[in-house]
C-alpha positions, 0 to 999 in steps of 0.5 A, a space after each residue: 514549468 508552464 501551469 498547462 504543464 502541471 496539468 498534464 504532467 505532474 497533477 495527474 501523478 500527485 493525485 495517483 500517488 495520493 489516492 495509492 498512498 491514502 488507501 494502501 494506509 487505510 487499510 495497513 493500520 488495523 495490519 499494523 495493530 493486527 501485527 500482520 503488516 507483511 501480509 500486505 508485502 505478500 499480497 503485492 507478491 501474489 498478485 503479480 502473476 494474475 495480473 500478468 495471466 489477465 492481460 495475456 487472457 484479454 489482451 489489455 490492462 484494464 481495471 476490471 481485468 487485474 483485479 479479476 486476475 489477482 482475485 484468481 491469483 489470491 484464490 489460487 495462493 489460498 488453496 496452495 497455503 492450506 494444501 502445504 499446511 494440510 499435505 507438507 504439514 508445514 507451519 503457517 508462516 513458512 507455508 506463506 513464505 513458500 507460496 507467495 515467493 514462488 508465486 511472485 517468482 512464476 509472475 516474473 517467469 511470465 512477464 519474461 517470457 511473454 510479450 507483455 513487456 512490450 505494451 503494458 507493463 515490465 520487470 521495472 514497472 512491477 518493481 519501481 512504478 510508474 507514477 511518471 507515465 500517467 498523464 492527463 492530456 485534456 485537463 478539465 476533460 473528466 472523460 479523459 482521467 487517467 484510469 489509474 485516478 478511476 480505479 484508485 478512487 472507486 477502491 478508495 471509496 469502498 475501503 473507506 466505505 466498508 472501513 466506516 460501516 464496520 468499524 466496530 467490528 474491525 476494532 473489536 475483532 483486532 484487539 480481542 478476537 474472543 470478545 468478537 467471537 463472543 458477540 458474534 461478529 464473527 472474527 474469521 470473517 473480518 480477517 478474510 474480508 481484510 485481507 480482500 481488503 488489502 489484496 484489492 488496495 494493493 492491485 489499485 497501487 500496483 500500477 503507481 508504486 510497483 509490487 515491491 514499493 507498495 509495501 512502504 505505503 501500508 506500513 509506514 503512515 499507520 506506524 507514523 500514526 501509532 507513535 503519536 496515538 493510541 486511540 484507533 480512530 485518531 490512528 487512521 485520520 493521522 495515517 491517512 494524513 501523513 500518507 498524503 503529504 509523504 504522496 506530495 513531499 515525495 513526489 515534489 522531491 522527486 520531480 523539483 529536488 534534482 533540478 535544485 542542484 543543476 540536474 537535468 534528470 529527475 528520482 523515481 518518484 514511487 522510490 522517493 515517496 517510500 524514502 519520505 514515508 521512512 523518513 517521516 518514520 524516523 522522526 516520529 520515533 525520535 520526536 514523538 511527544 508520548 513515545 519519541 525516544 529522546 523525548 522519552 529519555 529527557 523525561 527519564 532524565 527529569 523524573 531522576 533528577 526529581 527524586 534525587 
């Protein structure tokens, strides 16, 4: 592969899985603290139908029109959830359940039965992504970035932004709401701008890693990252980091690891970035130096033979 190659093929697609993969993660460590870390697999569900409703409304898929489509889409999802709690007298957590896979459902129904299959998206781009269709065709050319590159660094940017201006008020209000409450940072309202939050991250990936993927980049890189700390901050700098590499290593694996054994074809790269970050999970809870398991069973071991 020629260097000109890299450019156009495979840079592009490293820097939107990077940019997909960092932000999804930014926001997923306070789910993951918040014990909420499906709410952002039921986000990525909600989102689907408005995402196709924008593009049929306004004929293209732009930045501006899925990210109003899915904010309909979240609305909609909202008063459906609060109607079933309030009408069926349903528990909140089967309430969810029940509107956002219905809504995911009548997403598919619409991508189905439209004809948005045919030049924007499908079925197996809202399932696996499409990391391997952005390309920069004039590398060095800033007029001609990917919009996928755009949209993720401007989301990334505000999310870093509001993550770094409101910090405190997320750290207090994730570990005690009471005491949130009681300085007056009002918790109700942290935990409605981060589910905006996570709903805008999640909107900015679909494109990359699909609607189903993008779960493994909101969960994985903050659980890596809270087996090896307990101290907030340090938790988000980890996680941000071990979704880069995860964004790299995966997508190298998928582009380079089949061609290795004398395959002409390539791995969906969303799909192998999601096997790297489980991967990298694994190893943590195995080998991490406070909460690994074997390391945490040889001090076991040592700590008896000791008082023996």
């Amino acid at each position: 592969m020629t260097l000109q190659e890299f450019l156009v093929l495979d840079l592009p697609a490293i820097l939107t899985a990077v940019l997909a993969c960092v932000a999804c993660s930014l926001v997923g460590s306070f789910l993951v603290l918040r014990r909420q870390a499906l709410l952002a697999d039921a986000v990525s569900h909600v989102v689907l139908p408005g995402i196709v409703g924008a593009v049929l409304v306004t004929g293209a898929l732009t930045g501006v029109a899925i990210m109003a489509g899915a904010l309909v889409a979240a609305l909609v999802a909202v008063a459906a959830i609060e109607l079933l709690r309030a009408c069926g007298r349903l528990e909140a957590g089967a309430a969810m359940g029940t509107v956002f896979t219905t809504m995911f459902a009548v997403g598919v129904a619409m991508l189905e039965w439209s004809d948005v299959a045919d030049g924007y998206i499908d079925a197996r781009h809202v399932v696996f992504g499409s990391l391997e269709t952005v390309l920069w065709m004039s590398p060095g050319d800033l007029t001609a970035v990917p919009r996928q590159i755009v949209t993720l660094a401007v989301v990334l940017a505000i999310l870093a932004g509001l993550c770094g201006c409101f910090h405190k008020e997320l750290a207090v209000s994730t570990f005690d709401p009471a005491l949130a409450a009681l300085l007056g940072f009002r918790p109700r309202l942290v935990a409605i701008a981060l589910v905006t939050a996570t709903g805008a991250a999640a909107v900015a990936a679909f494109e990359a890693v699909g609607s189903i993927l993008v779960i493994a980049m909101f969960v994985g890189p903050p659980c890596v990252a809270r087996m090896l700390t307990d101290r907030l901050s340090l938790q988000v700098w980890v996680s941000v980091l071990v979704a880069a590499v995860a964004a790299i290593v995966g997508y190298a694996l998928a582009a380079f690891g089949p061609g290795l054994y004398g395959s002409p074809n390539s791995l969906n790269a969303a799909g192998t970035i999601a096997v790297t970050v489980g991967i990298l999970q694994l190893l943590s809870m195995l080998f991490a130096p406070r909460y690994g398991a074997l390391l945490a069973t040889r001090r076991r071991q040592s700590s008896q033979s000791a008082t023996r």
